[in-house]
N, C-alpha and C positions, 0 to 999 in steps of 0.2 A: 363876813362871808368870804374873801377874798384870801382873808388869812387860813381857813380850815382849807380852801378849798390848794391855796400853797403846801401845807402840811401835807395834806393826802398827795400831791406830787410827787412832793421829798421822799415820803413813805414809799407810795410805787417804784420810783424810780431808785433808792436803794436797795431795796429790798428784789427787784429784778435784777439788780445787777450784781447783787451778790448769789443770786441761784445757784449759780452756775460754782460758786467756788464753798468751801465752807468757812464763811466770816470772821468767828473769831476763834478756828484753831489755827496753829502757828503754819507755815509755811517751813514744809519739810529740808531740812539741812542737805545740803548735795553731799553727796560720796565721793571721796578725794580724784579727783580726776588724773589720767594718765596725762605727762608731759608732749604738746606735740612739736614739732619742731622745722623752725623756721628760717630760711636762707635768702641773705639778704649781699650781695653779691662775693666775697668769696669767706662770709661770716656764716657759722652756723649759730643761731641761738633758740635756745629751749624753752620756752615759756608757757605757763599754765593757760587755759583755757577760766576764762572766767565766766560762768554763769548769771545770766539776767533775766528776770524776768518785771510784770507787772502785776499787782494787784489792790483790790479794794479790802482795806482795812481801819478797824476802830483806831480814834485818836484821843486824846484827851488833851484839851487845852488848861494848862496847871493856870497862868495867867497870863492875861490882855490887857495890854492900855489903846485905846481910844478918845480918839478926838470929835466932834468938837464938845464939850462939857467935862473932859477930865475922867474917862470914865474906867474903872477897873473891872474887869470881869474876868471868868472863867467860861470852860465849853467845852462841849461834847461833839463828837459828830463822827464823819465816816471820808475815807482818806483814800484819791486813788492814787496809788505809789508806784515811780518806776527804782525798782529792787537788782541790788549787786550783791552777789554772795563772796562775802570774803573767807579765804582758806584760811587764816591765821587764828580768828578772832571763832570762827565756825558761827558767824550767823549774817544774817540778811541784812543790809545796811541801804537805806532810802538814799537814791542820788536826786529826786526830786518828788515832788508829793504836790497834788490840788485837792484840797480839804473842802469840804461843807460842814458849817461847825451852827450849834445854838449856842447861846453865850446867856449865861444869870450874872449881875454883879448890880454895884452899886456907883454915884459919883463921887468923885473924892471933892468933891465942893461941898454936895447937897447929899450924905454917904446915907439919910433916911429915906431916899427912895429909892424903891427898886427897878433895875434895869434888864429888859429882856431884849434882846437881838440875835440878828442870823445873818450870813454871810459868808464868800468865797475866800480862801486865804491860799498862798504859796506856803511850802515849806523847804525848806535850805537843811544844809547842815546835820545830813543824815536823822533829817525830821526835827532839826531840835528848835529852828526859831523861823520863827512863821509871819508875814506881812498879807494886808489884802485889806477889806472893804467890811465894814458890817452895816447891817438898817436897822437902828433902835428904834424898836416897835412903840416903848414910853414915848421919846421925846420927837419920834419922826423926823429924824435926822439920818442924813449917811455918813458914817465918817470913816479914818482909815481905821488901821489896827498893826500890832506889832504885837508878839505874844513868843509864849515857850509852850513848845510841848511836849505831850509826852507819848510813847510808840507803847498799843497795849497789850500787844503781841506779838513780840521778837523772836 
């Protein structure tokens, strides 16, 4: 009971917080912006404005190790990202992200049982490698986690 009644949580409260944006199309590319210019005492210098913003977006966790039992998994989930737009590369680059992810896998001890858990994670590294906590719902354990992931709309 306590687990459906977790889920429908999770449900509500993503699903209200994406309302307001639209989830999984991309986040529009800015428009090259004008130069403004900056004087810093008898220096002029010209540097771009750089646009940020935040949003909630899908992640995909490719793979997760987990302790305590050795445990590998994967996962899915939903990402709130704060977003820098770089000029160069022309797209949106995560300078921090707090993930809510579900995770399927297996142990790499005991690899014929199956492993379901769920959990808060960081993400680093223009989203690419992620740490934080999972509760494996098998074995009722909390352990940490350490994983890659991957951005599902750039």
């Amino acid at each position: 009971m306590r687990f459906k009644i977790f889920l429908s949580l999770i449900a509500i409260i993503t699903f209200a917080s994406c309302s307001a944006q639209s989830f999984f199309k991309p986040i529009p590319k800015q428009p090259q912006r004008a130069r403004f210019i900056q004087v810093y005492g008898d220096s002029v210098i010209a540097s771009p404005s750089v646009p940020t913003t935040t949003a909630f977006r899908p992640i995909l966790n490719a793979v997760t190790y987990s302790e305590p039992d050795h445990i590998a998994m994967a996962g899915i989930g939903v990402s709130y990202q704060w977003l820098k737009y770089n000029n160069t590369t022309q797209k949106w680059e995560t300078t921090f992200a707090i993930n809510g992810l579900f995770y399927g896998g297996a142990g790499l001890a005991s690899p014929n049982q199956g492993i379901y858990a769920a959990g808060p994670s960081i993400s680093l590294l223009n989203g690419f490698i992620s740490f934080g906590g999972a509760y494996n719902f098998t074995t009722k354990k909390i352990g940490p986690t350490l994983g890659i992931n991957v951005q599902l709309n750039n």
